[in-house]
LODONU-82749 format. One record per atom (N, C-alpha, C): x, y, z; residue in three letters. Coordinates in steps of 0.001 Angstrom, whole numbers, plus 500000, padded with zeros to 6 digits. Atoms other than C-alpha are relative to their C-alpha. Layout:
LODONU-82749
XYZALA/...
//
This chain:
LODONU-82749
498893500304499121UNK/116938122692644435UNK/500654498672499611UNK/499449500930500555UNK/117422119219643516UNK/500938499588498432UNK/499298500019501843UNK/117970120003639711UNK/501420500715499951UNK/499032499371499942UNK/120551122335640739UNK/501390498892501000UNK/499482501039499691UNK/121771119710642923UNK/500812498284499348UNK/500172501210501189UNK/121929117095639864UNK/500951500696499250UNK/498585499279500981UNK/124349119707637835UNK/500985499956501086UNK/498538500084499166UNK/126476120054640887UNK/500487498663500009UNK/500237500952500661UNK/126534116614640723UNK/501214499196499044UNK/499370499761501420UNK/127835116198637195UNK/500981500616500210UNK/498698499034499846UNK/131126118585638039UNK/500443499088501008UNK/499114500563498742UNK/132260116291641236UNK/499751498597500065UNK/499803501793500155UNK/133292112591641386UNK/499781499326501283UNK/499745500776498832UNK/133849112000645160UNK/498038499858500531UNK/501286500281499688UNK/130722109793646292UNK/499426500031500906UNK/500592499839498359UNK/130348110668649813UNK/499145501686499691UNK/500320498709500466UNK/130072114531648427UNK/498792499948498958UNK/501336499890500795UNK/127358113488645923UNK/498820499619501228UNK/500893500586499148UNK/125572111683648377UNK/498894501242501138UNK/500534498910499221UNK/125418114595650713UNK/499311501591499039UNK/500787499065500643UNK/124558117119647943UNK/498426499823500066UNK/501141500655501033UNK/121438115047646837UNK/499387500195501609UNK/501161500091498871UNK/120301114583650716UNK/499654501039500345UNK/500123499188499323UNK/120482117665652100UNK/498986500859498623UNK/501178499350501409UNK/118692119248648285UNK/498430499448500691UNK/501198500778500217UNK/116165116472649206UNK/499467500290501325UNK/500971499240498812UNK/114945117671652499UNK/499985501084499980UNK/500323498630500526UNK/114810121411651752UNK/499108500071499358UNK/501740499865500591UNK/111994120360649609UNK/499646499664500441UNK/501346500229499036UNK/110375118533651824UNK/499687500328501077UNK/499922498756498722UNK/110796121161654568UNK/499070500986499157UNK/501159499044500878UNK/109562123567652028UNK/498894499789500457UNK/501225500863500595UNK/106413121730651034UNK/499179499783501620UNK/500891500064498980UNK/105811120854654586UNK/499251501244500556UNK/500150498872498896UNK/106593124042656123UNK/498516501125499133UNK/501183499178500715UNK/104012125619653535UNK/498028499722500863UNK/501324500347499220UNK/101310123744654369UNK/499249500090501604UNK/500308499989498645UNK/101769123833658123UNK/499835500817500393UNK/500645498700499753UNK/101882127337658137UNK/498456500364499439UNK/501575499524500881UNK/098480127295655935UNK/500067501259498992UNK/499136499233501779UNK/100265129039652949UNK/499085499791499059UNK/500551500498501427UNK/099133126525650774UNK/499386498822500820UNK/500236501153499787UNK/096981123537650857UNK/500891498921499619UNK/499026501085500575UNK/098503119997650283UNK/500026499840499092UNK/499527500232501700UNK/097596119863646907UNK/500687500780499691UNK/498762499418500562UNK/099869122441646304UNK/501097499784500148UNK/498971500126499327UNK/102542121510648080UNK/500558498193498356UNK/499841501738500916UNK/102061117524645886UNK/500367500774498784UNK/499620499957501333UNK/101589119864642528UNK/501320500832499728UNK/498690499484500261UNK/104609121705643267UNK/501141499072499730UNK/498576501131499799UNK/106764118400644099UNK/499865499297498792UNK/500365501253501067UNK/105023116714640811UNK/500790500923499081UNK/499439499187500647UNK/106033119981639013UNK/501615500212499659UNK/498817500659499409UNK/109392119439640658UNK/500957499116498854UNK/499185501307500193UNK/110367116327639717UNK/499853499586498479UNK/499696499884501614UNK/109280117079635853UNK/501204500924499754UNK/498949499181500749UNK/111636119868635715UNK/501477499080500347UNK/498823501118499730UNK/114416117404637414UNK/500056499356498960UNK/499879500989501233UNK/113601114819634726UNK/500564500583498627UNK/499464499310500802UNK/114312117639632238UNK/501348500465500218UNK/498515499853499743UNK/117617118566633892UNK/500925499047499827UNK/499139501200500278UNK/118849115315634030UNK/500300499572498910UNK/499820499538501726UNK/118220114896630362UNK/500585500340499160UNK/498914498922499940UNK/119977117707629880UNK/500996499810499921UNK/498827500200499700UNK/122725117130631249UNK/500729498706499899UNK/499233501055500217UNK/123436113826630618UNK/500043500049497889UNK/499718499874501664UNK/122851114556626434UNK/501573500952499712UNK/498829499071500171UNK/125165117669627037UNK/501751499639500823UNK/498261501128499507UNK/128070115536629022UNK/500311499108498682UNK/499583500985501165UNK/127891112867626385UNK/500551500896499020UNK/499744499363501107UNK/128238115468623636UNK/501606500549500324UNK/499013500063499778UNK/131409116666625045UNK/500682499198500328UNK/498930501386500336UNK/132925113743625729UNK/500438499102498981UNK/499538500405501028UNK/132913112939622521UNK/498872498543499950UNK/500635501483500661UNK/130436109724622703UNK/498704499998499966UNK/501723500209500808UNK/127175108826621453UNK/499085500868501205UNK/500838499353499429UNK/124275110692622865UNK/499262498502500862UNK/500843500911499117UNK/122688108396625508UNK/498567499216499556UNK/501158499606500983UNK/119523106633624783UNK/499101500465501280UNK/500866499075499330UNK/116607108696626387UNK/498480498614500213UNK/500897501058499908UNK/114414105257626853UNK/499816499866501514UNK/
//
């Protein structure tokens, strides 16, 4: 949700509209995650290795998408440090 949130993102400039993308992404997972556990779905470690799981594939989106913006814009590839 968030990663998809992070490309939408990237397509729109106005910063009140990012703002609200990113929050409302960002409690849907942690509604998820809760609501899992509280129902007794999943234990908490699942709920943590999902959000750890998460927030690698985010790090890979972002990545992503900031190598593949640069590349069309014509300027240097970012550095990834």
């Amino acid at each position: 949700m968030v990663a998809l949130a992070t490309v939408a993102n990237s397509l729109t400039a106005r910063g009140a509209l990012r703002a609200t993308i990113f929050v409302v992404a960002g409690v849907v997972v942690v509604l998820v995650g809760v609501s899992r556990v509280y129902l007794g779905v999943h234990a908490p470690t699942d709920a943590l290795g999902g959000w750890a799981l998460g927030a690698t594939w985010l790090a890979a989106v972002v990545t992503a998408t900031r190598l593949v913006t640069a590349r069309h814009a014509g300027r240097p590839t970012p550095e990834l440090a």
